[in-house]
N, CA, C and O of each residue as an XYZ file, in Angstrom:
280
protein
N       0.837     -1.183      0.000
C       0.000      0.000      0.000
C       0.872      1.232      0.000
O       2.072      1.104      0.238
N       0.250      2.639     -0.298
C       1.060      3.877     -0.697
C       0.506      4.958     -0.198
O      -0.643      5.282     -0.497
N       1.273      5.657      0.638
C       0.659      7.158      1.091
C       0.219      7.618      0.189
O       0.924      7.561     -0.819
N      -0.972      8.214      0.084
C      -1.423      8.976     -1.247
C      -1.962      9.945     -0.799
O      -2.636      9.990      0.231
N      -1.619     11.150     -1.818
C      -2.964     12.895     -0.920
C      -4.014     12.689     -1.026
O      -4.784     13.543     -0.589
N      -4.670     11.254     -1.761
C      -6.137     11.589     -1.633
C      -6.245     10.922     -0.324
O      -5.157     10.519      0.086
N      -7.162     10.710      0.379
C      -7.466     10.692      1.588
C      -9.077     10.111      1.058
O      -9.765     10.477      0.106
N      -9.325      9.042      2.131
C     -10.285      7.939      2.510
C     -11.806      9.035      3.084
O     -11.425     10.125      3.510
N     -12.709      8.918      3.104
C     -14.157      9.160      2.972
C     -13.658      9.834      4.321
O     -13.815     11.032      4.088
N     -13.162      9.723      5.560
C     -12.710     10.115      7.027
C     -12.277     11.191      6.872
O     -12.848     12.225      7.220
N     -10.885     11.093      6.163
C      -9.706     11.617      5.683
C      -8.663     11.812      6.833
O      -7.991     12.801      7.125
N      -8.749     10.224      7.555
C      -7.490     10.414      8.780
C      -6.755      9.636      8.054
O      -5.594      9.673      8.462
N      -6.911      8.852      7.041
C      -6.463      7.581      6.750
C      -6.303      7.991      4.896
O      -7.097      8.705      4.281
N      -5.273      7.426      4.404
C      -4.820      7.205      2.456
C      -5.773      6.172      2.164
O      -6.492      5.615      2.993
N      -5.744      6.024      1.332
C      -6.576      5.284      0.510
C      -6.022      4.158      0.432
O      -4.979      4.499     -0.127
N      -5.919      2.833      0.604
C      -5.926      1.735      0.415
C      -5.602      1.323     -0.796
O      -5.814      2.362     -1.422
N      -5.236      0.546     -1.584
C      -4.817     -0.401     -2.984
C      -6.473     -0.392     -3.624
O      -7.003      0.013     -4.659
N      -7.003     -1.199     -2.157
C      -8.473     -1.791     -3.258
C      -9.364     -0.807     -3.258
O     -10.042     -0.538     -4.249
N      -9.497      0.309     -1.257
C     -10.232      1.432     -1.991
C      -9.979      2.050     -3.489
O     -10.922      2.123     -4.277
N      -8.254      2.627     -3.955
C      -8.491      2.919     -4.576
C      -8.908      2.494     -6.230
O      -9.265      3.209     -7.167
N      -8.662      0.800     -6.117
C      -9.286     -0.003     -6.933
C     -10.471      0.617     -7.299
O     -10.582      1.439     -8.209
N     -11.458      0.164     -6.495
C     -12.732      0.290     -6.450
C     -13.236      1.805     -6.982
O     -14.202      2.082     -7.694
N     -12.314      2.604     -6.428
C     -13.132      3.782     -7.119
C     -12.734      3.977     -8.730
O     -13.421      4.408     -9.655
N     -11.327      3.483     -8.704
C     -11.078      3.898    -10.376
C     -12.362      2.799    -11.185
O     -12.914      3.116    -12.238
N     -12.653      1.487    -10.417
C     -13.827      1.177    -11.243
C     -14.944      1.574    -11.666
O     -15.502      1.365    -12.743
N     -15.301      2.246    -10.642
C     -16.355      2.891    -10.460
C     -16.591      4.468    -11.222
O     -17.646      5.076    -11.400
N     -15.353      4.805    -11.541
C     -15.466      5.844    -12.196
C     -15.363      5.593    -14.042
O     -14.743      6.384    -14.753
N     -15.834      4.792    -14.401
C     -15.528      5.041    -15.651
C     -14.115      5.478    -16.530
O     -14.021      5.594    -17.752
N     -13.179      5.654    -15.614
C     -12.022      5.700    -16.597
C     -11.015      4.553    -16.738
O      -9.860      4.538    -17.165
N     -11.654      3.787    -16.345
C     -10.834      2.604    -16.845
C     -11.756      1.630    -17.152
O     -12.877      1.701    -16.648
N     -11.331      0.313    -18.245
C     -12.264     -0.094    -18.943
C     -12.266     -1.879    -18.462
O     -13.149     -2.733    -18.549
N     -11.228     -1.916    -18.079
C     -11.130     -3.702    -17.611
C     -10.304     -3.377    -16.184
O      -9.902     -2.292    -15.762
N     -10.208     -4.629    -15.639
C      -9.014     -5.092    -14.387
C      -7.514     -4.528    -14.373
O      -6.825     -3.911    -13.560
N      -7.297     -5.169    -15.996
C      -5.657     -4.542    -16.133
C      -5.729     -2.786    -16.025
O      -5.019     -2.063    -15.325
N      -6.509     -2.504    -16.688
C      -6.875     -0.998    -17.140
C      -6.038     -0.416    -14.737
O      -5.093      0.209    -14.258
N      -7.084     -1.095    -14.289
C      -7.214     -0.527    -12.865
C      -5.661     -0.764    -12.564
O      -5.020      0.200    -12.147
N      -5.232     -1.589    -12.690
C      -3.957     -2.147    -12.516
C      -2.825     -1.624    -12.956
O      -1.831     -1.753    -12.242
N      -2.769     -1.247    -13.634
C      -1.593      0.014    -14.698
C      -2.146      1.372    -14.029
O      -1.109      1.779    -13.505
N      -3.183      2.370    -13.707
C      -3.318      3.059    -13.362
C      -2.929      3.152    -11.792
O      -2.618      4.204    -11.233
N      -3.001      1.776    -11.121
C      -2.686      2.139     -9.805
C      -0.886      1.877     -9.487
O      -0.282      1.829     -8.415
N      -0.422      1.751    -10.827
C       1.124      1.458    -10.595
C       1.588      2.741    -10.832
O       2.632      3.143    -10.318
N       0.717      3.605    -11.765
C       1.245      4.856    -12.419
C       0.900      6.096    -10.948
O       1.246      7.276    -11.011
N       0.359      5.638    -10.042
C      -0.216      6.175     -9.426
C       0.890      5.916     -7.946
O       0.822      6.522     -6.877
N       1.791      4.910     -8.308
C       2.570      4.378     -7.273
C       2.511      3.797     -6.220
O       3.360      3.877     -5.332
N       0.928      2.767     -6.169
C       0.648      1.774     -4.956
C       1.834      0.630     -5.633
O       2.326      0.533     -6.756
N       1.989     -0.068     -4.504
C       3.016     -0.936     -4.191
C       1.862     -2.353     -3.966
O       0.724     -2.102     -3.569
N       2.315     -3.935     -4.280
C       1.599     -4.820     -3.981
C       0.726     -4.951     -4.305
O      -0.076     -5.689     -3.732
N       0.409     -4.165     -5.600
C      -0.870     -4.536     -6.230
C      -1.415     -5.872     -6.415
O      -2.565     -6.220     -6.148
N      -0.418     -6.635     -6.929
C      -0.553     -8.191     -7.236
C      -1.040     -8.968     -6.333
O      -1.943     -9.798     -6.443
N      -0.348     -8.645     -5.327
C      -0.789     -9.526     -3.613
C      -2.189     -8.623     -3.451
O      -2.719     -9.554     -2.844
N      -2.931     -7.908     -3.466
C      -4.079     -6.983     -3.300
C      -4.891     -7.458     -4.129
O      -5.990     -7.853     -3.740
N      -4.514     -7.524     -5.483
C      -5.817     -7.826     -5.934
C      -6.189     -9.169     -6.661
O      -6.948     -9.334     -7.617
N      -5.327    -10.237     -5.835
C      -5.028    -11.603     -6.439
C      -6.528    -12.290     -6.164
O      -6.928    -13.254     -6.817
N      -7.197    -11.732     -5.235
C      -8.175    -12.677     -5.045
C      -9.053    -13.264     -6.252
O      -8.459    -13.001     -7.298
N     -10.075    -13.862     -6.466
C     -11.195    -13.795     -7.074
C     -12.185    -13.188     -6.863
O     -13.094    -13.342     -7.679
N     -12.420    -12.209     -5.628
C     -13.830    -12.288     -4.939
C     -13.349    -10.581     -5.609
O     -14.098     -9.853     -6.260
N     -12.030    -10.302     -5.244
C     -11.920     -9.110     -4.997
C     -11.533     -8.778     -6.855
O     -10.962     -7.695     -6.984
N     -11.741     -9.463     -8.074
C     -11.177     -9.002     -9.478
C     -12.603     -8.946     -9.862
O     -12.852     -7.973    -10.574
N     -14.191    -10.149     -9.441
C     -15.319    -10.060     -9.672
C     -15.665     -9.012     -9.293
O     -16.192     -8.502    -10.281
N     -15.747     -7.975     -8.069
C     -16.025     -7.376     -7.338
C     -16.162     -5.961     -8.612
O     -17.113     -5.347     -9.096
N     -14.540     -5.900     -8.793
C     -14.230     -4.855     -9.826
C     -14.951     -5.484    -11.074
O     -15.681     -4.619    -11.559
N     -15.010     -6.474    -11.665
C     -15.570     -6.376    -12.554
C     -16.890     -5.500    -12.944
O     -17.239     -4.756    -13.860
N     -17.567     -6.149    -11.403
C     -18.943     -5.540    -11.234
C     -19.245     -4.287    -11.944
O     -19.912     -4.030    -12.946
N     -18.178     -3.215    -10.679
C     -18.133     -1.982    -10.766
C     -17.883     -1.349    -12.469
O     -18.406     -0.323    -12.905
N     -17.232     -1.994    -13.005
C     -16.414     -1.829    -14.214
C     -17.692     -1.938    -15.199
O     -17.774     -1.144    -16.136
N     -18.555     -2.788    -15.020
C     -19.840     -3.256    -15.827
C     -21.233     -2.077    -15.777
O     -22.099     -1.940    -16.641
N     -21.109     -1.411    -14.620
C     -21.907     -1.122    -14.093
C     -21.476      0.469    -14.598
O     -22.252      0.944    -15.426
N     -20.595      1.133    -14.283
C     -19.748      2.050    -14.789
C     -20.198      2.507    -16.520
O     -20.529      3.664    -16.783
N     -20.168      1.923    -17.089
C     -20.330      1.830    -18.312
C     -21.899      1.811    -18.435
O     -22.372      1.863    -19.571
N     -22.362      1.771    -17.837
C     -24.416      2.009    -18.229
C     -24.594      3.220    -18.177
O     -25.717      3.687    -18.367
């Protein structure tokens, strides 16, 4: 995970790998998994791979990613 200036819904706390997963899904600017994945390297989270290895957690984004696009 990576100190980042954006700051978590609180804002005591950075944003997380998968928070910020989740929101780049959710926002429409990225179009698949990898898409989220290259943006959060360019962005300089660390451990992406170990973060978002799950299944529960690449469906999850898919969701968002599907949903995004309506």
């Amino acid at each position: 995970m990576r100190v980042d200036s954006r700051q978590s819904e609180s804002m005591s706390e950075p944003l997380t790998t998968i928070e910020r997963a989740i929101q780049l899904a959710q926002s429409s600017d990225c179009r698949s998994v990898n898409d989220v994945r290259q943006r959060l390297r360019r962005e300089g989270y660390i451990g992406i791979g170990a973060d978002l290895a799950g299944v529960a957690i690449n469906r999850e984004l898919v969701g968002y990613l599907h949903a995004a696009r309506r």
